[in-house]
C-alpha positions in Angstrom: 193.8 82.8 104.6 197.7 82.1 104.1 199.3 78.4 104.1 202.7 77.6 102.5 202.3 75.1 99.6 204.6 73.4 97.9 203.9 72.4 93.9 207.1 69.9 93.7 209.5 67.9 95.6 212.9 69.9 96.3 214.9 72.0 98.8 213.3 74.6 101.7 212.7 77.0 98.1 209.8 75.1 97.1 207.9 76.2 99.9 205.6 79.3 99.0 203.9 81.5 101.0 199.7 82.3 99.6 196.6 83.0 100.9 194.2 79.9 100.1 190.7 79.3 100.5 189.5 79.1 104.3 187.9 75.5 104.4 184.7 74.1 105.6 183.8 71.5 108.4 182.1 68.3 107.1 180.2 66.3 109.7 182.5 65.2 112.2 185.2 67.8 111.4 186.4 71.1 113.1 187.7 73.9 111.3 190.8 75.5 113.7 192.0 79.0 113.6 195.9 77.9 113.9 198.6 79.9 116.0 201.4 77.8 116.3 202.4 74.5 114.1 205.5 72.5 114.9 208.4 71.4 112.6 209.1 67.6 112.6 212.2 65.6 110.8 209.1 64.1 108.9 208.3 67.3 107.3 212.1 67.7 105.7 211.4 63.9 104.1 208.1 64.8 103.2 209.4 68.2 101.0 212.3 66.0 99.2 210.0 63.2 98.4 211.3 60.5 100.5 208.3 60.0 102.7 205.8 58.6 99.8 205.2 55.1 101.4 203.7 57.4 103.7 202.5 60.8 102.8 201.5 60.9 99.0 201.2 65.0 98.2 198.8 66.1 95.9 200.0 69.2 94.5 200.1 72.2 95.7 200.5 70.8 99.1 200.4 72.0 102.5 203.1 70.9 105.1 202.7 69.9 109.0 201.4 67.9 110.8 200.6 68.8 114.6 199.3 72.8 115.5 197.6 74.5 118.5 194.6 77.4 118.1 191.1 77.7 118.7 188.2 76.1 117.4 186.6 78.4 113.8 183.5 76.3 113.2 182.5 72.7 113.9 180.7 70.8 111.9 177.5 68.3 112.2 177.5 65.4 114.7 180.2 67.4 116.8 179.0 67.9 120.1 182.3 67.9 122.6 183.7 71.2 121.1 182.4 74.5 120.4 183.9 77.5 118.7 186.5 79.6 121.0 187.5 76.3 122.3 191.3 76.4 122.4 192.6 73.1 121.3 196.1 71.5 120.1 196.1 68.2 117.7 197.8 66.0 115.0 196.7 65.5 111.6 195.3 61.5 110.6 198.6 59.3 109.5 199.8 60.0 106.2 197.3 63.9 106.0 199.4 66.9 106.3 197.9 70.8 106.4 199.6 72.7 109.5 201.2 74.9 107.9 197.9 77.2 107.8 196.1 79.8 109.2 193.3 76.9 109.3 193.0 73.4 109.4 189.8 70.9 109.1 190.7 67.8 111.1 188.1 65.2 112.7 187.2 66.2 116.1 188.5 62.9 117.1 192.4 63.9 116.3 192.1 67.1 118.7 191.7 68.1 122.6 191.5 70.9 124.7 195.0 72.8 124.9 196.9 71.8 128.0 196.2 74.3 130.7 198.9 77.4 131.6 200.9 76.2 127.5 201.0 78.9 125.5 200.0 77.2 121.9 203.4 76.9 120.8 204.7 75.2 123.6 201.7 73.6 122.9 202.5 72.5 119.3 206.2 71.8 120.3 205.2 68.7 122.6 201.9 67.8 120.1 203.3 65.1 118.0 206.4 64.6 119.8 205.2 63.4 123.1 202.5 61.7 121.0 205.6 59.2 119.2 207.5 59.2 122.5 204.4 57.3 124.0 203.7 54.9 121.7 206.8 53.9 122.1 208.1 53.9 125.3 205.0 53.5 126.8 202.8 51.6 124.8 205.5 49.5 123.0 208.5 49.4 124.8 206.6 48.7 128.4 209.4 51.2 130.0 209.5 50.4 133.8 210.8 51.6 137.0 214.0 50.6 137.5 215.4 49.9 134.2 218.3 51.2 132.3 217.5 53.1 128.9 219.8 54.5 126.5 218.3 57.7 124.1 219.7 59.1 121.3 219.6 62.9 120.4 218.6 64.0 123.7 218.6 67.2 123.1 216.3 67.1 119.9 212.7 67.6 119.8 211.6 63.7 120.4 214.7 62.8 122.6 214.1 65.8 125.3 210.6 64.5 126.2 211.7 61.2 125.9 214.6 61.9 128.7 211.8 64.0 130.6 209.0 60.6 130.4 212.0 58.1 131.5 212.5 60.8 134.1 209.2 60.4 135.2 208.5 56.9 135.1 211.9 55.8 137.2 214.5 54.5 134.9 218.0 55.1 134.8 218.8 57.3 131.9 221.9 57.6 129.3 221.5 60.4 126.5 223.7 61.7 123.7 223.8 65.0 122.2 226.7 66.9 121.6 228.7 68.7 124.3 227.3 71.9 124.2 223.5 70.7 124.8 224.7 68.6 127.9 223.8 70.8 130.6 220.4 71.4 129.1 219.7 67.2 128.9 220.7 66.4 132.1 218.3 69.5 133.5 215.9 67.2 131.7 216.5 64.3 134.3 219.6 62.3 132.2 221.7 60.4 134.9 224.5 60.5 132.4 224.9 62.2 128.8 227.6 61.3 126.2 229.0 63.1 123.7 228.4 61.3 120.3 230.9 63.0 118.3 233.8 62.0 120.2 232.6 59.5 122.5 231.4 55.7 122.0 228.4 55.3 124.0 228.1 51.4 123.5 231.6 51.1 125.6 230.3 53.6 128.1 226.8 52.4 128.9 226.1 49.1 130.7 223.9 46.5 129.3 220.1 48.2 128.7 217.0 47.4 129.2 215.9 49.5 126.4 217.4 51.5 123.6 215.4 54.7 121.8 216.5 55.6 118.4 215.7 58.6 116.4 218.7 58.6 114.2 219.1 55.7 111.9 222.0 54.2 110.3 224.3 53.7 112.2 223.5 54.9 115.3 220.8 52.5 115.0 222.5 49.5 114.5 225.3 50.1 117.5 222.0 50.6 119.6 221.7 47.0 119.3 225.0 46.1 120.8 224.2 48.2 123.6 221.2 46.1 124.9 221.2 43.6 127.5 220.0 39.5 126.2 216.0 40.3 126.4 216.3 44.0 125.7 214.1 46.0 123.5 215.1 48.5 120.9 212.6 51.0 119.7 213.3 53.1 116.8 211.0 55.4 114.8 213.6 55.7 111.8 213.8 53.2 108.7 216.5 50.4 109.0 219.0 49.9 106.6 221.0 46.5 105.7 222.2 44.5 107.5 218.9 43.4 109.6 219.0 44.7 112.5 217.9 41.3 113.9 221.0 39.8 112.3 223.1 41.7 114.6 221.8 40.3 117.7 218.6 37.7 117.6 218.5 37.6 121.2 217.0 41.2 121.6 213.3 42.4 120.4 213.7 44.8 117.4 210.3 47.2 117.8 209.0 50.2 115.1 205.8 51.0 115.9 203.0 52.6 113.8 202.3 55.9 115.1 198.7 56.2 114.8 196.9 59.6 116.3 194.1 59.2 118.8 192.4 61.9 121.2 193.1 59.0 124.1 197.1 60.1 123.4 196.8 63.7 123.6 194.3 63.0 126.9 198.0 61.1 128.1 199.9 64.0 127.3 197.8 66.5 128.8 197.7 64.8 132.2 201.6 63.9 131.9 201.9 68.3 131.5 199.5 68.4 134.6 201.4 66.6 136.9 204.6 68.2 135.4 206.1 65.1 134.1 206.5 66.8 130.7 207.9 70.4 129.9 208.4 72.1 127.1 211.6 71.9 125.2 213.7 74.3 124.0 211.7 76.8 121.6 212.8 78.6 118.5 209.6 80.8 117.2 209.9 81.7 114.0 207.0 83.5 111.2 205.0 81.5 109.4 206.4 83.2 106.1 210.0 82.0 107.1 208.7 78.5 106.6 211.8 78.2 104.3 214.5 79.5 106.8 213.0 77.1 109.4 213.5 74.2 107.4 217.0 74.8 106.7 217.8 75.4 110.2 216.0 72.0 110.9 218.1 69.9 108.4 221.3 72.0 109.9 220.6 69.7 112.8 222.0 72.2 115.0 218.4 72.6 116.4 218.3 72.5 120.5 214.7 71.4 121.0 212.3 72.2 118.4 211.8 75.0 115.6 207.5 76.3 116.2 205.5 78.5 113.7 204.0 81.2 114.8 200.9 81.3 112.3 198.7 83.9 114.1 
């Protein structure tokens, strides 16, 4: 089968395109024919090296981290999947291997694909909508009626994040540059602000909750646009100062993302009821791995750059 690999840390030209040995299910496991796998931020700190705390490659590595595709083989003691089965899921925290033709994963980290998705709008909301949840929903306690601020609406994370404070009943203010406006507030944003020529802390009102993607800077003026008892949530690193030195009155919250079956189950039944879309797809060959990972670290990416493996 082919998978890109990687051998060393370095720019989009360390990834190679070669064909690999198919692997085998272990009790517990599923082997997954893979169609479509989805580019994260992650994977760009993962080729450079800068995602070790995390992910520690062993060499030659395989990139990605959530996919969609149908079920090869399974292996003992797996009784709730069958092969043909199409399924989409996320690889354990810190485990990579999407880019592939085939992937063994525990049967717990995969469920059936969301009905009428294709898989790669399947693998564009996998491990998105799967962050977006544990924080919004699990740690942030996002409620009807509040006021959230979100930064990159128009990325990847930030359109389903727009699309879940859509659903739930908050009042919503996004940024993303002017020409991906329209687009985030067709997501459900009440109000979207340029970020490269607009200051969103003077134009939003005290919030209930802030959603960061960004870092830096960004992430740190997030904090001066919350309300006393507000809760920022942020899935990037901080950098000096503390971010609870800028305002101690506020709850600072980075959760662990953990994958589960019980939070692609969420996801599927948000899709049902049409809560959640997908965003804004660019398909690209699995052998343009490379190319795609430029684009991403262009970030001039609407939505979110998919595979398509098979």
């Amino acid at each position: 089968m082919k998978a890109v690999q990687m051998d060393e840390f370095g720019g989009p030209e360390v990834l190679k395109l070669r064909e690999v040995p198919v692997p085998v299910a272990g009790p517990g496991e599923v082997v997954v024919d893979i169609h479509a796998a989805s580019l994260n931020p992650a994977d760009i700190k993962v080729r450079k090296g800068l995602a070790q705390k995390l992910v520690k490659p062993v060499f030659p590595h395989v990139p990605g981290r959530d996919f969609s595709g149908v079920v090869r083989a399974v292996g003992p003691q797996v009784t709730e999947f069958r092969p043909g089965d199409e399924v989409f899921g996320i690889t354990a925290l810190g485990i990579e291997g999407a880019y592939a033709e085939a992937i063994c994963i525990s049967s717990t980290l995969i469920a059936p694909k969301p009905a009428g998705l294709t898989h790669a709008q399947t693998a564009a909301l996998a491990l998105t909508s799967h962050t977006m949840l544990v924080c919004l929903e699990d740690h942030a306690h996002l409620a009807r009626g509040e006021t959230i601020l979100i930064q990159g609406g128009a990325g990847g994370l930030g359109s389903v994040a727009v699309q879940y404070a859509k659903h739930v009943g908050a009042t919503i203010f996004a940024t993303a540059s002017a020409r991906n406006h329209d687009y985030v507030r067709s997501l459900g944003a009440d109000r979207v602000i340029d970020y490269a020529s607009e200051d969103f802390v003077k134009l939003v009102p005290p919030c209930d909750v802030a959603f960061d993607v960004i870092g830096g800077d960004v992430q740190r003026r997030c904090v001066l646009a919350l309300r006393p008892g507000g809760r920022l949530v942020h899935v990037a690193p901080s950098s000096p100062p503390d971010l609870e030195s800028i305002r101690r009155d506020v709850t600072i919250l980075r959760p662990l993302v953990k994958r589960d079956r019980a939070h692609l189950d969420r996801i599927r039944a948000l899709i049902a009821c049409g809560a959640l879309r997908p965003p804004m797809i660019r398909r690209m060959p699995l052998a343009e791995a490379p190319v795609a990972h430029a684009l991403l670290e262009s970030r001039q990416v609407t939505g979110k750059i998919v595979l398509d493996v098979r």
